[in-house]
C-alpha positions in Angstrom: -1.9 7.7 21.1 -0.5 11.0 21.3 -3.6 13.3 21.7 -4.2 10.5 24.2 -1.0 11.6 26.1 -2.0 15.5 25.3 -5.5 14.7 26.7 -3.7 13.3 30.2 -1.6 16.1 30.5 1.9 16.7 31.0 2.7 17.7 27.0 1.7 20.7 25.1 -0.3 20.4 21.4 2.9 22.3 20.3 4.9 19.3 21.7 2.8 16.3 20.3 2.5 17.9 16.9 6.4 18.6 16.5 6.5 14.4 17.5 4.1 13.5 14.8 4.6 16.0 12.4 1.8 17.8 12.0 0.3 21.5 12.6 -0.8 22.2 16.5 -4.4 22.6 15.5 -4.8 19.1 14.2 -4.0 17.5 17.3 -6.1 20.1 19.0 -9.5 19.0 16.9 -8.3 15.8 17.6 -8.2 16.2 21.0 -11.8 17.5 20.9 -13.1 14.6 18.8 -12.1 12.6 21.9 -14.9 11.6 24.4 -14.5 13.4 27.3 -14.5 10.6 30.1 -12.2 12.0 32.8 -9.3 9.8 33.6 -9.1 8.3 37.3 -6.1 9.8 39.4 -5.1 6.2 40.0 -5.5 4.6 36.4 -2.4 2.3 36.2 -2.1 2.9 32.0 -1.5 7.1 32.3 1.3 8.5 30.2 4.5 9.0 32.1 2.9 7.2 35.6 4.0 3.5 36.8 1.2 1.6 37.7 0.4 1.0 41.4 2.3 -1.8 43.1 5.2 -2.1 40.7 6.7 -5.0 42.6 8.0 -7.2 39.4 5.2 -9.1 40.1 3.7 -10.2 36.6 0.7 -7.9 35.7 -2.2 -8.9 33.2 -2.3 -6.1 31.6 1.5 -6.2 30.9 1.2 -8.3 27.7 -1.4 -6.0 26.3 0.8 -2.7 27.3 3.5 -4.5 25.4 1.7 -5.0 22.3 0.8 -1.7 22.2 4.3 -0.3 22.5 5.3 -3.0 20.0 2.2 -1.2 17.7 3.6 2.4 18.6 6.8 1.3 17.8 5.4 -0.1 13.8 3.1 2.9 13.8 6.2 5.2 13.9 8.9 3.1 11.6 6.1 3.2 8.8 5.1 7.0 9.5 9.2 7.3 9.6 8.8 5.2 6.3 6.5 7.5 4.7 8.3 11.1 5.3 11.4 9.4 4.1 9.6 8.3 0.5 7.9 12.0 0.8 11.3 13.1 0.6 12.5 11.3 -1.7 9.7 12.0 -4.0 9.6 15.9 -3.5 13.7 16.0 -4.9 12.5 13.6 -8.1 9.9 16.5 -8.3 12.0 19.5 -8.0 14.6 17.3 -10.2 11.7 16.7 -13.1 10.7 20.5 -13.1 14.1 21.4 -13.1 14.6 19.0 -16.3 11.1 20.6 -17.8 12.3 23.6 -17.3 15.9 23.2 -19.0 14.5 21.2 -22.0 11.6 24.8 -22.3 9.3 22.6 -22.3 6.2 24.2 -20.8 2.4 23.3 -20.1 0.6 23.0 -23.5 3.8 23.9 -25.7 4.7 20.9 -28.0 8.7 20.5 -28.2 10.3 21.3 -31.5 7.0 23.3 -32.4 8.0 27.4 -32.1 5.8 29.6 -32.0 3.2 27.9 -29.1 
């Protein structure tokens, strides 16, 4: 959804990748895996646009936009989710080498065996 908003302008690849975490270039390839169907001036579902004829009148579409801002909004509490665990798991790391490291124990040296 992102490189979708990068493909419709109005955001950098700089700007979408600080959102989603990643390097520019990856939402730049992404961008180019997209098909390139140009987007019609008046399409009602463009990034940053209100549809045409915003009258509170109920729309169709409305319940399928809603889902998928109810989806964006999951998508980014479990990517959220994730860099938190990623976290947590990079201090257990730095917390086990650190451990490793105090007890001398290194790789292919038995403990309590000098001399290996």
């Amino acid at each position: 959804m992102a490189v979708a908003r990068l493909a419709a302008g109005g955001v950098t690849s700089r700007q979408v990748a600080a959102e989603v975490g990643v390097e520019a270039s990856v939402v730049r390839n992404r961008k180019r895996q997209l098909p390139h169907e140009p987007v019609p001036e008046d399409d009602p579902v463009t990034p940053d646009k209100p549809g045409k004829g915003n009258d509170g009148a109920a729309d169709p579409d409305a319940s399928d936009l809603d889902g998928l801002i109810a989806e964006r909004d999951r998508v980014r509490a479990g990517l959220e989710r994730i860099r938190r665990e990623k976290r947590e798991a990079g201090i257990e790391l730095a917390i086990l080498k650190g451990a490793l490291e105090l007890a001398g124990i290194r790789a292919g040296r038995r403990p309590g065996q000098p001399g290996q």
